[in-house]
DRENTIPA-592837 format. One line per field, with one value per atom (N, C-alpha, C): residue number from 1; atom name; x, y, z; residue in one letter. Coordinates in steps of 0.05 Angstrom, whole numbers, plus 5000, padded with zeros to 4 digits. Example, Ala and Ser with C-alpha at 12.3 -4.5 7.8 and 13.67 -1.06 7.14 Angstrom:
DRENTIPA-592837
num: 1; 1; 1; 2; 2; 2
atomo: N; CA; C; N; CA; C
px: 5264; 5246; 5264; 5257; 5273; 5258
py: 4886; 4910; 4934; 4955; 4979; 5001
pz: 5156; 5156; 5156; 5142; 5143; 5157
residuo: A; A; A; S; S; S
END
This chain:
DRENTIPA-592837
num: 1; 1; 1; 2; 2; 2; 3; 3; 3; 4; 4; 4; 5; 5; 5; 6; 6; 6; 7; 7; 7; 8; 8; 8; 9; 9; 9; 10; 10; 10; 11; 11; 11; 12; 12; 12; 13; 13; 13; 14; 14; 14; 15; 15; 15; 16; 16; 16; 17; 17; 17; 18; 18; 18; 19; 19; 19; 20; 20; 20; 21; 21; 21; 22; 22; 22; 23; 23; 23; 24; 24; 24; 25; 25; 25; 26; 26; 26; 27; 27; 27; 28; 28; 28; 29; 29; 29; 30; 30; 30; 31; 31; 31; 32; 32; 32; 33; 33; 33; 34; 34; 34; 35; 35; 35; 36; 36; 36; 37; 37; 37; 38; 38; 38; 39; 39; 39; 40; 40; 40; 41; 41; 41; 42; 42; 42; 43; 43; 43; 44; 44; 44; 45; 45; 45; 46; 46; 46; 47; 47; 47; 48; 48; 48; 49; 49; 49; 50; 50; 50; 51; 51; 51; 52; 52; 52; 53; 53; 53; 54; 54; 54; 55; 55; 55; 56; 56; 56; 57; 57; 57; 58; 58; 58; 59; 59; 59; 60; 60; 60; 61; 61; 61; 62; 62; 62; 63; 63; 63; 64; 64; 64; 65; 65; 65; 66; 66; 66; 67; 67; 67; 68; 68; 68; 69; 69; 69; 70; 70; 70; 71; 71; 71; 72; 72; 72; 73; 73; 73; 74; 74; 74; 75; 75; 75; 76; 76; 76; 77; 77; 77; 78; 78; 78; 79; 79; 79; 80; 80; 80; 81; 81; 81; 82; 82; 82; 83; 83; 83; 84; 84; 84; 85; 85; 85; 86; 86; 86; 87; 87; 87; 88; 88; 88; 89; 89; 89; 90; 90; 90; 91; 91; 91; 92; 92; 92; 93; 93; 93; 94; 94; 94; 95; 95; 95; 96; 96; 96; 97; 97; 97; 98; 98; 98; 99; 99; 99; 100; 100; 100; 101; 101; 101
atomo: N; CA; C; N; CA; C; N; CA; C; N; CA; C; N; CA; C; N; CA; C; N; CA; C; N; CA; C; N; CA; C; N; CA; C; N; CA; C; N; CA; C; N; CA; C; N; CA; C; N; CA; C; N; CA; C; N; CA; C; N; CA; C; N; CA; C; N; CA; C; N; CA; C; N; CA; C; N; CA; C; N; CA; C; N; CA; C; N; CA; C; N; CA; C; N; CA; C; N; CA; C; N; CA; C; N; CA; C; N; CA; C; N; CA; C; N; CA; C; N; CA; C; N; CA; C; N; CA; C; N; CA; C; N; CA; C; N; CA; C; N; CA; C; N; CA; C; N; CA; C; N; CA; C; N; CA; C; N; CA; C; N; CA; C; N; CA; C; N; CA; C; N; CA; C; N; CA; C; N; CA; C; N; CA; C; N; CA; C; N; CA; C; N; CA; C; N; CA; C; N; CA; C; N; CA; C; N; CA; C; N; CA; C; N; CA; C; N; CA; C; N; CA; C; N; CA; C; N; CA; C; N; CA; C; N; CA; C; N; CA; C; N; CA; C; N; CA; C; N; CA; C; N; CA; C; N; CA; C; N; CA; C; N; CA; C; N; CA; C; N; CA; C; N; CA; C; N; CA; C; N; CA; C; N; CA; C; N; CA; C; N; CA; C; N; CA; C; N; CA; C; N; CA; C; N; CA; C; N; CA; C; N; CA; C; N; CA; C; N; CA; C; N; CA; C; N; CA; C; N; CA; C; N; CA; C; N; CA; C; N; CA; C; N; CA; C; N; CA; C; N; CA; C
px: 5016; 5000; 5017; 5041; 5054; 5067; 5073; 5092; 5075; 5049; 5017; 5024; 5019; 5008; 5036; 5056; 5082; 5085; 5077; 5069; 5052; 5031; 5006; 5007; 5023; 5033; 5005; 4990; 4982; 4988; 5007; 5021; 5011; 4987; 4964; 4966; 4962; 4967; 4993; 5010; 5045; 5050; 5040; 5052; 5034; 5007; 5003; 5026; 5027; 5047; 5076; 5086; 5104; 5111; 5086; 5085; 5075; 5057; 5059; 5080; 5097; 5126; 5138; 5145; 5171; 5150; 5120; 5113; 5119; 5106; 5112; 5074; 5074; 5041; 5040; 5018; 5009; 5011; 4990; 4981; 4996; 5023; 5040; 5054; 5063; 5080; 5071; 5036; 5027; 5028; 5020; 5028; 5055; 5066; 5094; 5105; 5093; 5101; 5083; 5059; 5048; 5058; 5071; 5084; 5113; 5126; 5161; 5151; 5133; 5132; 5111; 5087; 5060; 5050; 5065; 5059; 5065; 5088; 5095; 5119; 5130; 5154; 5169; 5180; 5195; 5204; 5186; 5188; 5213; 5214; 5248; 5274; 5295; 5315; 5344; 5341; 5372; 5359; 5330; 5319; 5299; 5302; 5285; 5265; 5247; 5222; 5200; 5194; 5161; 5171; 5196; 5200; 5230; 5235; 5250; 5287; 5294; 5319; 5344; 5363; 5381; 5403; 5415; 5419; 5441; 5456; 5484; 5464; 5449; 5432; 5410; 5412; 5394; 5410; 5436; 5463; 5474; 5465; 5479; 5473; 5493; 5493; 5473; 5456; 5436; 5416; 5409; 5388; 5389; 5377; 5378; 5365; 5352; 5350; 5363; 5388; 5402; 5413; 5410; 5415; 5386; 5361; 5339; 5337; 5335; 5336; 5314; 5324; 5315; 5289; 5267; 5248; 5224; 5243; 5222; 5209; 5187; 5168; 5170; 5164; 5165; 5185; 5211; 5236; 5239; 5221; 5226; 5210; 5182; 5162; 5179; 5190; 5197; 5223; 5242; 5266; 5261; 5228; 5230; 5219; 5202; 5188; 5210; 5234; 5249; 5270; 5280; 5284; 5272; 5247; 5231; 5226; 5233; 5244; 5266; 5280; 5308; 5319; 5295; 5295; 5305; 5304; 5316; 5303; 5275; 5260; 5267; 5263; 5269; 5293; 5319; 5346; 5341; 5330; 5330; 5303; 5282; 5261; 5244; 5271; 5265; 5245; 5220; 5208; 5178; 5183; 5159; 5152; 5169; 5177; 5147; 5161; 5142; 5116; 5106; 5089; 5056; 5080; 5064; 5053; 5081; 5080; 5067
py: 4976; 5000; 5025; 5029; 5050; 5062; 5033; 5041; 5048; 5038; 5050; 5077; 5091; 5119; 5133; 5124; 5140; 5135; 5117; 5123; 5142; 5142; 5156; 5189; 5194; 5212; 5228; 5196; 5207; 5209; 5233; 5243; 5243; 5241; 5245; 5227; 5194; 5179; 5165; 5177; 5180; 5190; 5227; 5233; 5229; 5220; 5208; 5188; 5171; 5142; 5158; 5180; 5183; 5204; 5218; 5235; 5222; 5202; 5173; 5180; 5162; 5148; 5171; 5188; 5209; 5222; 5221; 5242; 5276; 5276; 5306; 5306; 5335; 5347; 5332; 5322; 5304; 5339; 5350; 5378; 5386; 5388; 5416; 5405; 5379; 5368; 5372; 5371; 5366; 5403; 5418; 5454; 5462; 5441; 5448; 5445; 5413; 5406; 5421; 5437; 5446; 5477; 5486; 5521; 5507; 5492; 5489; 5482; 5462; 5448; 5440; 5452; 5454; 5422; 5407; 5385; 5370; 5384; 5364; 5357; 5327; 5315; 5328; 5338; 5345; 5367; 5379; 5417; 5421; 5446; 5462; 5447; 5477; 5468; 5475; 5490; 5489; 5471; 5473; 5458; 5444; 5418; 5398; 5381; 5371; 5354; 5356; 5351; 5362; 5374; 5379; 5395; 5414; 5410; 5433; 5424; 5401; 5400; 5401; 5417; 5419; 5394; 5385; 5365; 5354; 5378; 5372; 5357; 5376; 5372; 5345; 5336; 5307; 5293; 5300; 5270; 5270; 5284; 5296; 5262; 5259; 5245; 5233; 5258; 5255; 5236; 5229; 5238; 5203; 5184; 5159; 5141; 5171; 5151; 5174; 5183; 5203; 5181; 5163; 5139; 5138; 5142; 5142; 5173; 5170; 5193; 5226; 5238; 5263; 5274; 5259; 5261; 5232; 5213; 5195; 5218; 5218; 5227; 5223; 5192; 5185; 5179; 5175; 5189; 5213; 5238; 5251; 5265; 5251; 5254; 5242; 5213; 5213; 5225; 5237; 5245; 5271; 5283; 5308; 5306; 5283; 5274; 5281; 5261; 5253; 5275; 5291; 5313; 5339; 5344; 5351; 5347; 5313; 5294; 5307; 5312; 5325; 5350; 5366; 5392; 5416; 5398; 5416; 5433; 5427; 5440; 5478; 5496; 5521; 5524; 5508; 5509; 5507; 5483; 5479; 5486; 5500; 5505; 5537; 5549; 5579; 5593; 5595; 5609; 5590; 5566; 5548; 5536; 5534; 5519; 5531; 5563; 5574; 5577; 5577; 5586; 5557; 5534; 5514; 5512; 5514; 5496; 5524
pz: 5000; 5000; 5000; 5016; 5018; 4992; 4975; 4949; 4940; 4931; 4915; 4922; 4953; 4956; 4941; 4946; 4939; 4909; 4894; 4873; 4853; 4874; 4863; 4880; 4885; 4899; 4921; 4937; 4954; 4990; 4992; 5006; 5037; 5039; 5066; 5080; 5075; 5093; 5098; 5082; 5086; 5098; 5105; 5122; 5155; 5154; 5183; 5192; 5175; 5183; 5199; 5176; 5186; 5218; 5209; 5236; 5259; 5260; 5277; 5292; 5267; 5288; 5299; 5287; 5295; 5318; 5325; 5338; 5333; 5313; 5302; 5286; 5289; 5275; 5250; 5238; 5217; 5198; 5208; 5202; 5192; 5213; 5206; 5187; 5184; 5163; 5134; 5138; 5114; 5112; 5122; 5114; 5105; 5117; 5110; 5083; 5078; 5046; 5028; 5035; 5018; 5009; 5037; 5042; 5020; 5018; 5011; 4979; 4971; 4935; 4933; 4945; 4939; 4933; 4949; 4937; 4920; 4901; 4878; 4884; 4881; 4883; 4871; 4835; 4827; 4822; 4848; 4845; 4853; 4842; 4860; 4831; 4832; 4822; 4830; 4839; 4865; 4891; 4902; 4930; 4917; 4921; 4909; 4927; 4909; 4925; 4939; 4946; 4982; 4992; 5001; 5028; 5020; 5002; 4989; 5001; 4989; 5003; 4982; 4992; 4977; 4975; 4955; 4952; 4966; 4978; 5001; 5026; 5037; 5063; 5062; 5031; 5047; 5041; 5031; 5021; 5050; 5074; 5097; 5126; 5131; 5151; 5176; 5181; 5193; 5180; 5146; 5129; 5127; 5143; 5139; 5113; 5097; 5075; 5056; 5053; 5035; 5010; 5016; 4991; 4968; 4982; 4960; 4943; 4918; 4899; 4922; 4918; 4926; 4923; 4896; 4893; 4894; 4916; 4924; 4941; 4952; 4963; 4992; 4997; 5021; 5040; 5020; 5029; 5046; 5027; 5041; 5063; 5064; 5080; 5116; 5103; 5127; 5140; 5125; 5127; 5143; 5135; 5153; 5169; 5176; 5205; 5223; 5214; 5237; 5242; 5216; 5231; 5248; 5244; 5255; 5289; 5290; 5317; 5328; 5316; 5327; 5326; 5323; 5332; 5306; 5279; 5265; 5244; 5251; 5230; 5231; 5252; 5242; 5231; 5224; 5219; 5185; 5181; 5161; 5135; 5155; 5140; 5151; 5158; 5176; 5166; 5153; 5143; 5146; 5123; 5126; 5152; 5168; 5196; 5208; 5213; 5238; 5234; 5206; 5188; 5191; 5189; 5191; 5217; 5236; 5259; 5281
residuo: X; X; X; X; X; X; X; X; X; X; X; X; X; X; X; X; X; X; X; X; X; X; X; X; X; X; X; X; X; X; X; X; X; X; X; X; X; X; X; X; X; X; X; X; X; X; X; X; X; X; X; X; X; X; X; X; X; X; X; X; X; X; X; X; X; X; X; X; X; X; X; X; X; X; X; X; X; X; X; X; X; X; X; X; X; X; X; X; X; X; X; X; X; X; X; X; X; X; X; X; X; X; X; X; X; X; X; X; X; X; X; X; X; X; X; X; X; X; X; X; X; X; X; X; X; X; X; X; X; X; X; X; X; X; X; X; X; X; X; X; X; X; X; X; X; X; X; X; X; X; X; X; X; X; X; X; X; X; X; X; X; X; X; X; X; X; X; X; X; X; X; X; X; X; X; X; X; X; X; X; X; X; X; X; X; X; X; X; X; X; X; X; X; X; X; X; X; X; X; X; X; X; X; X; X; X; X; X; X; X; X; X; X; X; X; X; X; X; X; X; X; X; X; X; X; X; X; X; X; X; X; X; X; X; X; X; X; X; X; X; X; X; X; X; X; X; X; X; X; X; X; X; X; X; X; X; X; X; X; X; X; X; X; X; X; X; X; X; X; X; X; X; X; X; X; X; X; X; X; X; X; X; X; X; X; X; X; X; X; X; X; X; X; X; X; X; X; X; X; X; X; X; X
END
Protein backbone atom coordinates (compact mmCIF):
# COMPACT_ATOMS: atom_id res chain seq x y z
CA UNK A 1 0.00 0.00 0.00
CA UNK A 2 2.68 2.49 0.89
CA UNK A 3 4.58 2.05 -2.54
CA UNK A 4 0.87 2.52 -4.27
CA UNK A 5 0.41 5.93 -2.21
CA UNK A 6 4.11 6.98 -3.07
CA UNK A 7 3.47 6.16 -6.37
CA UNK A 8 0.32 7.78 -6.86
CA UNK A 9 1.66 10.60 -5.07
CA UNK A 10 -0.88 10.34 -2.31
CA UNK A 11 1.05 12.17 0.28
CA UNK A 12 -1.80 12.26 3.31
CA UNK A 13 -1.65 8.97 4.66
CA UNK A 14 2.27 9.02 4.28
CA UNK A 15 2.59 11.63 6.10
CA UNK A 16 0.13 10.42 9.15
CA UNK A 17 2.36 7.12 9.16
CA UNK A 18 5.22 9.16 9.31
CA UNK A 19 4.27 11.73 11.81
CA UNK A 20 2.95 8.66 13.83
CA UNK A 21 6.30 7.39 14.39
CA UNK A 22 8.54 10.47 14.77
CA UNK A 23 5.63 12.12 16.89
CA UNK A 24 5.59 15.30 15.09
CA UNK A 25 2.06 17.34 13.74
CA UNK A 26 0.45 15.18 10.83
CA UNK A 27 -0.93 18.90 10.09
CA UNK A 28 1.98 20.80 10.29
CA UNK A 29 3.99 18.42 8.13
CA UNK A 30 1.37 18.30 5.72
CA UNK A 31 1.42 22.72 5.72
CA UNK A 32 4.71 22.41 5.51
CA UNK A 33 5.05 20.31 2.29
CA UNK A 34 2.42 22.32 0.92
CA UNK A 35 4.20 26.05 2.09
CA UNK A 36 8.03 24.47 0.57
CA UNK A 37 6.61 22.39 -3.25
CA UNK A 38 3.01 22.70 -3.04
CA UNK A 39 2.97 19.24 -3.13
CA UNK A 40 4.73 18.21 -6.12
CA UNK A 41 7.69 15.76 -5.85
CA UNK A 42 9.73 17.27 -8.67
CA UNK A 43 9.40 20.84 -7.73
CA UNK A 44 12.38 23.09 -6.99
CA UNK A 45 15.77 23.41 -8.90
CA UNK A 46 18.62 24.47 -6.74
CA UNK A 47 15.97 22.92 -3.49
CA UNK A 48 14.26 19.91 -4.56
CA UNK A 49 11.08 17.70 -3.73
CA UNK A 50 8.05 18.11 -0.88
CA UNK A 51 10.01 19.74 1.42
CA UNK A 52 12.50 21.65 -0.54
CA UNK A 53 15.95 19.98 0.17
CA UNK A 54 19.03 20.93 -1.14
CA UNK A 55 20.97 18.24 -2.38
CA UNK A 56 24.22 18.60 0.05
CA UNK A 57 21.62 18.60 3.13
CA UNK A 58 19.72 15.37 2.36
CA UNK A 59 23.14 13.52 1.06
CA UNK A 60 23.95 14.80 4.84
CA UNK A 61 24.66 12.23 7.53
CA UNK A 62 21.78 12.73 9.64
CA UNK A 63 19.39 11.92 6.46
CA UNK A 64 18.88 7.94 6.94
CA UNK A 65 17.51 7.56 3.76
CA UNK A 66 20.10 10.15 1.76
CA UNK A 67 20.75 6.96 -0.45
CA UNK A 68 16.95 7.11 -1.98
CA UNK A 69 16.81 9.63 -5.04
CA UNK A 70 15.77 13.14 -3.69
CA UNK A 71 12.42 13.05 -5.37
CA UNK A 72 11.09 9.75 -3.81
CA UNK A 73 8.38 11.33 -1.85
CA UNK A 74 8.25 9.24 1.04
CA UNK A 75 11.79 9.44 1.45
CA UNK A 76 11.31 12.54 2.07
CA UNK A 77 8.08 12.70 3.98
CA UNK A 78 9.85 10.63 6.35
CA UNK A 79 13.28 12.24 6.36
CA UNK A 80 11.49 15.42 7.63
CA UNK A 81 9.40 13.71 10.25
CA UNK A 82 12.44 12.66 11.84
CA UNK A 83 14.18 15.66 11.57
CA UNK A 84 11.54 17.56 12.77
CA UNK A 85 12.22 14.72 15.86
CA UNK A 86 15.41 16.24 16.33
CA UNK A 87 14.74 19.59 16.62
CA UNK A 88 15.80 20.80 13.27
CA UNK A 89 12.98 21.99 11.51
CA UNK A 90 13.44 26.04 12.10
CA UNK A 91 17.30 25.43 10.95
CA UNK A 92 16.48 23.94 8.07
CA UNK A 93 13.03 25.27 7.00
CA UNK A 94 13.27 28.95 8.80
CA UNK A 95 10.40 30.46 7.14
CA UNK A 96 7.93 27.40 6.28
CA UNK A 97 8.85 25.97 9.81
CA UNK A 98 7.09 28.69 11.91
CA UNK A 99 4.45 29.28 9.41
CA UNK A 100 3.18 25.71 9.54
CA UNK A 101 3.99 24.78 12.95
Amino acid sequence: QINDWNRRCKWRPLIRIAAGKYGVSAGGLQRMMILESGGRRTAGTIYKGLFQYHPTTWKGGWNPWRRQSIYNGWAQIRATAYALKRGMGPRHWPRTYRMAF
